[in-house]
FIKOLZA-1660 file (N, C-alpha, C; in steps of 0.1 Angstrom, whole numbers, plus 5000, padded with zeros to 4 digits):
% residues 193
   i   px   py   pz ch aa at
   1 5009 4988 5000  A  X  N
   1 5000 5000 5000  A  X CA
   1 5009 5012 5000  A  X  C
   2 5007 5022 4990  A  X  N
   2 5013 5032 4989  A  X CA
   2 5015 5036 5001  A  X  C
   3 5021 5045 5009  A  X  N
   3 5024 5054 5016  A  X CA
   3 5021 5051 5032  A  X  C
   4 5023 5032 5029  A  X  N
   4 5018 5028 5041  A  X CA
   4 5030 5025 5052  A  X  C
   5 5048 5025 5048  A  X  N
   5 5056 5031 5054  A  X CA
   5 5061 5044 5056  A  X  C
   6 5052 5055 5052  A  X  N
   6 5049 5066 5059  A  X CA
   6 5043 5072 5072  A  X  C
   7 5032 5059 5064  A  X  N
   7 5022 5062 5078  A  X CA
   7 5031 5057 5094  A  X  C
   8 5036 5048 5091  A  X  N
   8 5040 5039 5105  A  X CA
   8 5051 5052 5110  A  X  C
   9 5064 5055 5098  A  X  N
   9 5070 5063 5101  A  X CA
   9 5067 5078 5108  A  X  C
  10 5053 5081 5100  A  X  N
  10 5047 5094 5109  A  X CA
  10 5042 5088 5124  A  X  C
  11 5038 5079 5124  A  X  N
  11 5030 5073 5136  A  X CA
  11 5042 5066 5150  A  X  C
  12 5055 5062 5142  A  X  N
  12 5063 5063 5151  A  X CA
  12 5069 5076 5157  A  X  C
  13 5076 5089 5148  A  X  N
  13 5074 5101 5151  A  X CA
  13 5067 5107 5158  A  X  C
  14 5055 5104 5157  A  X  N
  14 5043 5108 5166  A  X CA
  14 5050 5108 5184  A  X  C
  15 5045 5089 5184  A  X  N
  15 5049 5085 5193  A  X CA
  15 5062 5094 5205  A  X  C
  16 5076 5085 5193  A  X  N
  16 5087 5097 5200  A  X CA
  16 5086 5110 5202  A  X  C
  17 5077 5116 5197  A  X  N
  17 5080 5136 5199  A  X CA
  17 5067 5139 5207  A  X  C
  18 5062 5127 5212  A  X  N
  18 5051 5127 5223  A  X CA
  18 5058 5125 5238  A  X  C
  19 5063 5110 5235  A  X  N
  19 5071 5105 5248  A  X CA
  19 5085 5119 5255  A  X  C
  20 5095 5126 5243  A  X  N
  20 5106 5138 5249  A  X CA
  20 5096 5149 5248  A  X  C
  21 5084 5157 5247  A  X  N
  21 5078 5165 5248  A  X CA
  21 5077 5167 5262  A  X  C
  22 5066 5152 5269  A  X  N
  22 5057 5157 5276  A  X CA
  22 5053 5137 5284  A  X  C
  23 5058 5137 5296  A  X  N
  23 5054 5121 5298  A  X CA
  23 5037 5119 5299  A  X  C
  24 5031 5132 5297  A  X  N
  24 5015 5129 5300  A  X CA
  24 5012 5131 5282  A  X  C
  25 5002 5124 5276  A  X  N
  25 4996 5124 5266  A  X CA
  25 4988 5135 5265  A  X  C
  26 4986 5143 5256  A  X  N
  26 4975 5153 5251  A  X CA
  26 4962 5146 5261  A  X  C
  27 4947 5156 5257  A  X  N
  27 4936 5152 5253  A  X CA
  27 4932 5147 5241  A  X  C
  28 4940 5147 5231  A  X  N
  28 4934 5139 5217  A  X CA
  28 4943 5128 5218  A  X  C
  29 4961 5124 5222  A  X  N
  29 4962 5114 5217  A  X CA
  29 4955 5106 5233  A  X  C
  30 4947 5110 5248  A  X  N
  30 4941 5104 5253  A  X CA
  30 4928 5098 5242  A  X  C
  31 4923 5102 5239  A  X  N
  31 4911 5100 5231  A  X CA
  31 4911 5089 5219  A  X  C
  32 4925 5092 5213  A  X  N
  32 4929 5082 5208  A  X CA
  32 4932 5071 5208  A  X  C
  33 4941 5068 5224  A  X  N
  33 4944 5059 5226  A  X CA
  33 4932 5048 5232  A  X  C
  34 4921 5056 5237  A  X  N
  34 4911 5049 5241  A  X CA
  34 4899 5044 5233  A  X  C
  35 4901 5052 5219  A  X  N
  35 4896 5048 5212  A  X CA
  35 4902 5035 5208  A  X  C
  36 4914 5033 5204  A  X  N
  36 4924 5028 5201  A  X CA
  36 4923 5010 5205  A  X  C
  37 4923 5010 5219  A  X  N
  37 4917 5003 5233  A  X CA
  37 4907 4996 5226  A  X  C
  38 4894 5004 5223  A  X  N
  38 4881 5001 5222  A  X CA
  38 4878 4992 5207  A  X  C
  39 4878 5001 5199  A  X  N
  39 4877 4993 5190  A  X CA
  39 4888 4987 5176  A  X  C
  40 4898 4987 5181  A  X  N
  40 4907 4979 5177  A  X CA
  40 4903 4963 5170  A  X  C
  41 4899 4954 5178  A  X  N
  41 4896 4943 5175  A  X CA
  41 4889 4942 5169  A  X  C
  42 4873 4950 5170  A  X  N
  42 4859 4950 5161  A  X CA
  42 4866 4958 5145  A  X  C
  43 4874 4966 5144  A  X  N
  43 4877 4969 5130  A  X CA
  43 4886 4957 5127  A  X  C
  44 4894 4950 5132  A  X  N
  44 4904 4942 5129  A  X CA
  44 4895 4928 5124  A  X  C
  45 4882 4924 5132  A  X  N
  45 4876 4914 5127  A  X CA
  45 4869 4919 5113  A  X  C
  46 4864 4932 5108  A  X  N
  46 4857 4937 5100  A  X CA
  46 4865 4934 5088  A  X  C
  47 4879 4940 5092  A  X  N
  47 4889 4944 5080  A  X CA
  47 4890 4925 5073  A  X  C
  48 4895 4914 5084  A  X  N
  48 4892 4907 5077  A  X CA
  48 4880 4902 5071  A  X  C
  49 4875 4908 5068  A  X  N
  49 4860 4903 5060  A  X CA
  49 4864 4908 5048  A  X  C
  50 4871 4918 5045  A  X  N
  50 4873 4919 5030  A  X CA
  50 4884 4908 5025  A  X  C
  51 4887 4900 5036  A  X  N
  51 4899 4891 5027  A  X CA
  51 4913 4896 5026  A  X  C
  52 4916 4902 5034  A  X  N
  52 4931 4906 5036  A  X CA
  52 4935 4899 5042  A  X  C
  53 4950 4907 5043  A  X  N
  53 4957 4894 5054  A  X CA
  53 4959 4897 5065  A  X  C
  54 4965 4895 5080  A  X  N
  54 4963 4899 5089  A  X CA
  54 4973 4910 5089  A  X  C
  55 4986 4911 5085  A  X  N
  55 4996 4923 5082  A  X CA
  55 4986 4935 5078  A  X  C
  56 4981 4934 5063  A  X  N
  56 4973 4944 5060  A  X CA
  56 4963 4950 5068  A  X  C
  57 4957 4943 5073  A  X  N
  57 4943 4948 5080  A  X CA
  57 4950 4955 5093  A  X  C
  58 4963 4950 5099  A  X  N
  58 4967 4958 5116  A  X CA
  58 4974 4972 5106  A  X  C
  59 4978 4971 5093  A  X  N
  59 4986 4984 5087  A  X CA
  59 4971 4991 5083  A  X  C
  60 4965 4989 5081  A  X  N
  60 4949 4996 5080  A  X CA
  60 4945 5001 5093  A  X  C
  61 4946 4995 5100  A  X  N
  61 4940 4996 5115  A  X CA
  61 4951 5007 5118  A  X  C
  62 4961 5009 5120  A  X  N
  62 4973 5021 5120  A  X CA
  62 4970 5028 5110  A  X  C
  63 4967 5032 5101  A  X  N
  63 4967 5044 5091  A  X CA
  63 4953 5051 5095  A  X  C
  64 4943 5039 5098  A  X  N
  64 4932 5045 5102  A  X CA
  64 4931 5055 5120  A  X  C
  65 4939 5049 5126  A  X  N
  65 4943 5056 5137  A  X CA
  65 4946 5071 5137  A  X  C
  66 4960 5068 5128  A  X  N
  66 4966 5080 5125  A  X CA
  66 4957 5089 5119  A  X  C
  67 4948 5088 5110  A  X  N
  67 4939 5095 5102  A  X CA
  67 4928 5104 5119  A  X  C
  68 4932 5090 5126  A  X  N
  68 4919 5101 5135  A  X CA
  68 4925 5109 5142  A  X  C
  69 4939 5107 5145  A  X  N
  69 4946 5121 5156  A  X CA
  69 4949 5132 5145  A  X  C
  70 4953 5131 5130  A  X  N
  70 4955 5144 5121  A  X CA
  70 4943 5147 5122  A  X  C
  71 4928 5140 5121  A  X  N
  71 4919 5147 5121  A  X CA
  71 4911 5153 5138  A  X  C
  72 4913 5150 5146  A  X  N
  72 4910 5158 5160  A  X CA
  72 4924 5170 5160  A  X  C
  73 4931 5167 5155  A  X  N
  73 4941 5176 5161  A  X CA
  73 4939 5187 5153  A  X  C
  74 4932 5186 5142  A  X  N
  74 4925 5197 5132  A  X CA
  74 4911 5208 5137  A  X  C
  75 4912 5198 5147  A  X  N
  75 4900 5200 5156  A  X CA
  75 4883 5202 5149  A  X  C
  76 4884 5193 5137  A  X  N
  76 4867 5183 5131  A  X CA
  76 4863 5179 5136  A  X  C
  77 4850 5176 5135  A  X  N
  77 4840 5171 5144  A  X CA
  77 4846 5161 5150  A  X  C
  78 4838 5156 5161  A  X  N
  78 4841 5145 5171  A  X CA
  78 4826 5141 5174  A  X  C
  79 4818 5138 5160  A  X  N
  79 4807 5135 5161  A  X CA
  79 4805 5119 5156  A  X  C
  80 4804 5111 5161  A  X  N
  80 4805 5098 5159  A  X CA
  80 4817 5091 5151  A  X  C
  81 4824 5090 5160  A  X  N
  81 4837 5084 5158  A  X CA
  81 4838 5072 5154  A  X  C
  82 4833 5062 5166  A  X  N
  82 4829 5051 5157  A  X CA
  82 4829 5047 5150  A  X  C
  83 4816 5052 5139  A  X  N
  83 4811 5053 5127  A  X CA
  83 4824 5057 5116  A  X  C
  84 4825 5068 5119  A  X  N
  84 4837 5075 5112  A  X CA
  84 4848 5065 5112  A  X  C
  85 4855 5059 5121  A  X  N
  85 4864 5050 5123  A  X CA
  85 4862 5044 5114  A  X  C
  86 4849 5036 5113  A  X  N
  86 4846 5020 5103  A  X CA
  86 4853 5026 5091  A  X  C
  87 4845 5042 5088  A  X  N
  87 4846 5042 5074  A  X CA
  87 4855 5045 5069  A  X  C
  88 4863 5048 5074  A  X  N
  88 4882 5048 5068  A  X CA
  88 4884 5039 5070  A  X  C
  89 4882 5031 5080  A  X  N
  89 4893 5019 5077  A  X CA
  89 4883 5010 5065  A  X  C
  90 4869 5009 5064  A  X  N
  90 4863 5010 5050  A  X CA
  90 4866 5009 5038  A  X  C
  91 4873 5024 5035  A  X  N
  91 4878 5031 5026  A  X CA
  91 4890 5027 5020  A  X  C
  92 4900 5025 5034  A  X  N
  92 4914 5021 5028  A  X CA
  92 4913 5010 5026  A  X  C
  93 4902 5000 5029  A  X  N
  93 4902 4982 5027  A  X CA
  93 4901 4977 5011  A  X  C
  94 4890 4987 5008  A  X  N
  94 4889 4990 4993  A  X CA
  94 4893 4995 4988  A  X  C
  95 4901 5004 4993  A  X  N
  95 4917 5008 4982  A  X CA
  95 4926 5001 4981  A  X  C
  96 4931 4992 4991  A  X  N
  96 4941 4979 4992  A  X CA
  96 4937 4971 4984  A  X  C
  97 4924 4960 4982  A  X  N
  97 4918 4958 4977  A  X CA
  97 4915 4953 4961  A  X  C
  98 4917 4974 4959  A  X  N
  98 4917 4974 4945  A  X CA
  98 4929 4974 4937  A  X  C
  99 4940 4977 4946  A  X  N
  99 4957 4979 4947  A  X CA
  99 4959 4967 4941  A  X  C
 100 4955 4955 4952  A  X  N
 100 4959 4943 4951  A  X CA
 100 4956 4932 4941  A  X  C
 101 4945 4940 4937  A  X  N
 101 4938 4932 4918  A  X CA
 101 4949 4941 4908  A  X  C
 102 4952 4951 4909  A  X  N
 102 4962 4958 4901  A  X CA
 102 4972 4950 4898  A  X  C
 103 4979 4948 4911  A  X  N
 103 4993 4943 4913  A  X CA
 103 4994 4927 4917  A  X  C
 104 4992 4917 4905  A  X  N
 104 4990 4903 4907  A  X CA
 104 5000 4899 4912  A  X  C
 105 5007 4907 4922  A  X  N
 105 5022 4897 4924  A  X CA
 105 5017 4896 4945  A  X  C
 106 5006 4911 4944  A  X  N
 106 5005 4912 4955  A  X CA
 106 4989 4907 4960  A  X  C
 107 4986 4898 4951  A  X  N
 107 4975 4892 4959  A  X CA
 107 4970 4890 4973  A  X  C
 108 4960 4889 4981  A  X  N
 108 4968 4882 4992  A  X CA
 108 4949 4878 4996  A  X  C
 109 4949 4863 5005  A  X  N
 109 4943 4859 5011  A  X CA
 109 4944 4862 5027  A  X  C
 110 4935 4860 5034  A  X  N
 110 4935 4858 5048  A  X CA
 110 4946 4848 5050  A  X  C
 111 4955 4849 5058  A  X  N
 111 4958 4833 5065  A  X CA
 111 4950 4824 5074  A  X  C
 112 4939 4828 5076  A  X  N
 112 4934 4816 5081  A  X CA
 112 4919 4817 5077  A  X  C
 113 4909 4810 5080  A  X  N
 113 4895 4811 5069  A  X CA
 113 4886 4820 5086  A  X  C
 114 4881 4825 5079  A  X  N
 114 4872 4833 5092  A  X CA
 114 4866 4825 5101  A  X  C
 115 4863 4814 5096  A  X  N
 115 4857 4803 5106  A  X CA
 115 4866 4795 5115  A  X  C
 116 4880 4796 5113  A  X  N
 116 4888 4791 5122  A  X CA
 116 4900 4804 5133  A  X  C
 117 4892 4817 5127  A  X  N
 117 4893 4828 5136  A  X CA
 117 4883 4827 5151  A  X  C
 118 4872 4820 5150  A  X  N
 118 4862 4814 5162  A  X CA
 118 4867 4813 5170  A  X  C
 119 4869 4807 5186  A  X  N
 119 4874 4801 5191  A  X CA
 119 4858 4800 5195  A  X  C
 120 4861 4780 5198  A  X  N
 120 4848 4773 5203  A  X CA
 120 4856 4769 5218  A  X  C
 121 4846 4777 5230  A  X  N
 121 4853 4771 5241  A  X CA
 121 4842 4757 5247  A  X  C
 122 4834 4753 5240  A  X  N
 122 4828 4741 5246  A  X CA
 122 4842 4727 5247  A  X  C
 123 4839 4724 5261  A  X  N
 123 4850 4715 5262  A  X CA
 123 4847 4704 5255  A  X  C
 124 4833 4693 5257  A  X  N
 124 4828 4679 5253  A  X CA
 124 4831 4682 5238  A  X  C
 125 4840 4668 5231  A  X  N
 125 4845 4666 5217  A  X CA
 125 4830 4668 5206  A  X  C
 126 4820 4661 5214  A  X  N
 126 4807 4659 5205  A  X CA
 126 4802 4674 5201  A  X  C
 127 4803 4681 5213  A  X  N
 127 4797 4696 5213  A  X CA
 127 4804 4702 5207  A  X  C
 128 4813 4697 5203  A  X  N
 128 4823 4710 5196  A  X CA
 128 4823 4705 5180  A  X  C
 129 4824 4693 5176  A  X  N
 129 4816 4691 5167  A  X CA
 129 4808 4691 5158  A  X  C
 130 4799 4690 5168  A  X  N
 130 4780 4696 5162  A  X CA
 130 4783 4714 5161  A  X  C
 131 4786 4719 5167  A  X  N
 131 4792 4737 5170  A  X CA
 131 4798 4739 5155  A  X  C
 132 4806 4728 5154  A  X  N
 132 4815 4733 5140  A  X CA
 132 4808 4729 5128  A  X  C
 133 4799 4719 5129  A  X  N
 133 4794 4718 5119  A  X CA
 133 4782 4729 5112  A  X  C
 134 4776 4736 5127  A  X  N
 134 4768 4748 5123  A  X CA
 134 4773 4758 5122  A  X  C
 135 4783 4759 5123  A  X  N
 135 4794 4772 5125  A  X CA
 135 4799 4771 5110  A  X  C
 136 4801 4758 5102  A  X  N
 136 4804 4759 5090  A  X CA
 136 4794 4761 5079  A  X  C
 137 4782 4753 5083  A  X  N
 137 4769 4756 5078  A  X CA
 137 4767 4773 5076  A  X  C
 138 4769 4782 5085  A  X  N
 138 4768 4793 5090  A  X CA
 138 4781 4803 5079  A  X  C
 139 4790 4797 5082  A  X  N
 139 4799 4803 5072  A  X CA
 139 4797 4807 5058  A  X  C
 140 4795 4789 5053  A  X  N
 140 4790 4788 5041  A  X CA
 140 4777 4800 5037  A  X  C
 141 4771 4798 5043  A  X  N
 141 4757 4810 5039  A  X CA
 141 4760 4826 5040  A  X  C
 142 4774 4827 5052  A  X  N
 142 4775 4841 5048  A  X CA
 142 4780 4843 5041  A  X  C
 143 4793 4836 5034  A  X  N
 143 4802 4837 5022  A  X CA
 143 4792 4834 5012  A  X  C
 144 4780 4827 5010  A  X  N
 144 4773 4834 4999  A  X CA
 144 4764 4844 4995  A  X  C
 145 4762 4850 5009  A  X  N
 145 4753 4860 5011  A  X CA
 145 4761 4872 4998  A  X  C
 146 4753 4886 4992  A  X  N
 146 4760 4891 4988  A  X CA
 146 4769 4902 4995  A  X  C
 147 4781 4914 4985  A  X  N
 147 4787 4914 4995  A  X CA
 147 4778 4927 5001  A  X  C
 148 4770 4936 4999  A  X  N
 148 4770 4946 5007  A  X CA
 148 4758 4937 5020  A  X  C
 149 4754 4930 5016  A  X  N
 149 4745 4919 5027  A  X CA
 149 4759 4914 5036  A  X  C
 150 4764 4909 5032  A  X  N
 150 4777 4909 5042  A  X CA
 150 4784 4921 5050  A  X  C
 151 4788 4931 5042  A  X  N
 151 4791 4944 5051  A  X CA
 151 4780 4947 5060  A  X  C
 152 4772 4948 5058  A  X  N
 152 4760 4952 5069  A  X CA
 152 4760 4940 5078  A  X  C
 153 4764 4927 5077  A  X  N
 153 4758 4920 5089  A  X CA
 153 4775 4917 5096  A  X  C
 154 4782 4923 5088  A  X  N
 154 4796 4920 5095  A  X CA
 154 4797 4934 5109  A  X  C
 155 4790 4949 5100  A  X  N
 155 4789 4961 5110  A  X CA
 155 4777 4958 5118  A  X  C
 156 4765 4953 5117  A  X  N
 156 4757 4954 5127  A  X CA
 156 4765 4946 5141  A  X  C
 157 4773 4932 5135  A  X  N
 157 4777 4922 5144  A  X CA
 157 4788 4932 5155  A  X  C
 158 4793 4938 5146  A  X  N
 158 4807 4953 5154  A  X CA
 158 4799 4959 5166  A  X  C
 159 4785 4960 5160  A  X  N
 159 4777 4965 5177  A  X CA
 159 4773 4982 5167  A  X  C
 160 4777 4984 5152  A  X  N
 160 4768 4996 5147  A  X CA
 160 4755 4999 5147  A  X  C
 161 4752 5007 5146  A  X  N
 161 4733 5010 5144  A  X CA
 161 4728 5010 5130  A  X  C
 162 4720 5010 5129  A  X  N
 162 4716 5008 5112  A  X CA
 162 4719 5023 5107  A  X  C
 163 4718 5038 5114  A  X  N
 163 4724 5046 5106  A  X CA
 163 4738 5047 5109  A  X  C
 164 4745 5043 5116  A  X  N
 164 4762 5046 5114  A  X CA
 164 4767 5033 5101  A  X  C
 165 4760 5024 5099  A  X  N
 165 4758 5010 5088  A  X CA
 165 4757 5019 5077  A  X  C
 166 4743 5025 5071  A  X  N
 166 4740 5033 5060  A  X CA
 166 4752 5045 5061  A  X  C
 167 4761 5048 5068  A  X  N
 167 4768 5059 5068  A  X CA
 167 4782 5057 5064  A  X  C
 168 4785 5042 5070  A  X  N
 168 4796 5039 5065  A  X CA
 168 4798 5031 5049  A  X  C
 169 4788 5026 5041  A  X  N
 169 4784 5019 5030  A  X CA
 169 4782 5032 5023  A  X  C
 170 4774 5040 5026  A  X  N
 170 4770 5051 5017  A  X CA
 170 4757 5048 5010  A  X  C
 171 4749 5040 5018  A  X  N
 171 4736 5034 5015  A  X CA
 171 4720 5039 5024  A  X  C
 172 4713 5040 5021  A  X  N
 172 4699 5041 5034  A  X CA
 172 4696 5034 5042  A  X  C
 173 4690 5041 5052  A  X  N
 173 4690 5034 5065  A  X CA
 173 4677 5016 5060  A  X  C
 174 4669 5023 5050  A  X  N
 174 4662 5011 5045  A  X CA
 174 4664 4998 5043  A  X  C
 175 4682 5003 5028  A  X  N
 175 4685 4995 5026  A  X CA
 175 4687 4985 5033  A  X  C
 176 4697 4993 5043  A  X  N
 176 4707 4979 5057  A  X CA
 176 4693 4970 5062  A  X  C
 177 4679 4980 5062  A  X  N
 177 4668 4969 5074  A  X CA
 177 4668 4959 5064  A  X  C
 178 4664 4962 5051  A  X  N
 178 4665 4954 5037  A  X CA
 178 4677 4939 5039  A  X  C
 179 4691 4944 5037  A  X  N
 179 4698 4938 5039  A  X CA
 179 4702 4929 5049  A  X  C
 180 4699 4933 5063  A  X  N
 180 4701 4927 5077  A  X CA
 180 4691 4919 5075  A  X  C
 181 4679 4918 5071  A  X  N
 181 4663 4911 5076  A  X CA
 181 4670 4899 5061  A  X  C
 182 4675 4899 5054  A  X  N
 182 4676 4889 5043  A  X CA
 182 4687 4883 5050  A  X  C
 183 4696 4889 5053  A  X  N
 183 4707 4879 5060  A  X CA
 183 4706 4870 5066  A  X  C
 184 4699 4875 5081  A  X  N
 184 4701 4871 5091  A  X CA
 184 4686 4859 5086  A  X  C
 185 4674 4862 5081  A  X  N
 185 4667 4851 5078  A  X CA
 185 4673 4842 5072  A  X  C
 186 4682 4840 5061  A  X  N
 186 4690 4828 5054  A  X CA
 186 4697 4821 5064  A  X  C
 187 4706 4831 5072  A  X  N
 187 4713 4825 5084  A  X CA
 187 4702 4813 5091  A  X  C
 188 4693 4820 5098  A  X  N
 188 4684 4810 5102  A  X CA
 188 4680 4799 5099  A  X  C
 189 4673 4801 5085  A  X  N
 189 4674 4788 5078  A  X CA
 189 4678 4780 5076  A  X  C
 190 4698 4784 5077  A  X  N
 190 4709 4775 5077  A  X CA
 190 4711 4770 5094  A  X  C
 191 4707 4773 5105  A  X  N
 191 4713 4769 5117  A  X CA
 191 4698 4758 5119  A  X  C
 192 4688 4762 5115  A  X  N
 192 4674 4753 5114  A  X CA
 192 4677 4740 5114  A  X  C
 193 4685 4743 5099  A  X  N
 193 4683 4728 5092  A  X CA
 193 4699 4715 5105  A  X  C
% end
């Protein structure tokens, strides 16, 4: 990704001319960092939904960071961050993405299949089992779901609302009820059987 050892380099910079400034952190990179804290993992499970790898999706997850302390320190809204958050890191998934169909050398898969990102903590062998077999069942259906039916049930699952969903897609709040109600009924269907 273009300019994605810039980013780290500004974001290390950061760091250091934080740490000899001042041993207390601002109010924004507080804000940051707790943002940072919070939803880290919900964008990191998201990112891989586009099919990246786990390298790319934590250098996404860092550029998208960085993107939010250039943008508080600008002092722009601080009106649903959240939301805002998804949609850069969004943004840059589908620019990597599209990078990566450019540049056939740089293909790149998940390393591992989203269904063995799970952990099943049932101890009994049988229950874990039966678990994986609906858990695969379950898979299967969302990997054929389509993809903006997928983005919506991958952000509603993040803990989004149906308008921070339509905000980050660029879609109406309709569509997502549209798309969440088709999903999650197929889903069912599949855990039914």
């Amino acid at each position: 990704m273009k300019g994605a050892s810039s980013a780290s380099q500004a974001a290390f910079a950061f760091e250091a001319e934080a740490s000899s400034r001042n041993p207390q952190p601002s109010p924004i990179e507080q804000d940051v960092l707790g943002l940072f804290d919070q939803l880290r993992e919900p964008l990191f499970r998201y990112l891989l939904s586009f099919s990246l790898t786990m390298a790319d999706s934590e250098e996404i997850i860092q550029e998208t960071f960085l993107a939010l302390f250039q943008h508080l320190q600008q002092g722009k809204s601080r009106l649903n961050l959240k939301g805002w958050l998804f949609r850069v890191a969004h943004n840059l998934a589908l620019r990597k993405r599209r990078d990566d169909r450019r540049d056939p050398q740089s293909f790149a898969v998940t390393d591992l299949p989203l269904q063995e990102l799970v952990i099943d903590p049932s101890p009994n062998p049988e229950d874990q089992l039966a678990a994986s077999r609906k858990q695969q069942a379950i898979a299967a259906v969302v990997d054929a779901l389509p993809e903006q039916d997928r983005r919506c049930l991958f952000l509603r699952a993040e803990g989004l609302r149906y308008r921070e969903i339509a905000a980050v897609l660029e879609i109406s709040i309709s569509t997502v009820s549209v798309c969440l109600g088709r999903s999650l009924a197929r889903i069912g269907r599949a855990v039914e059987r």
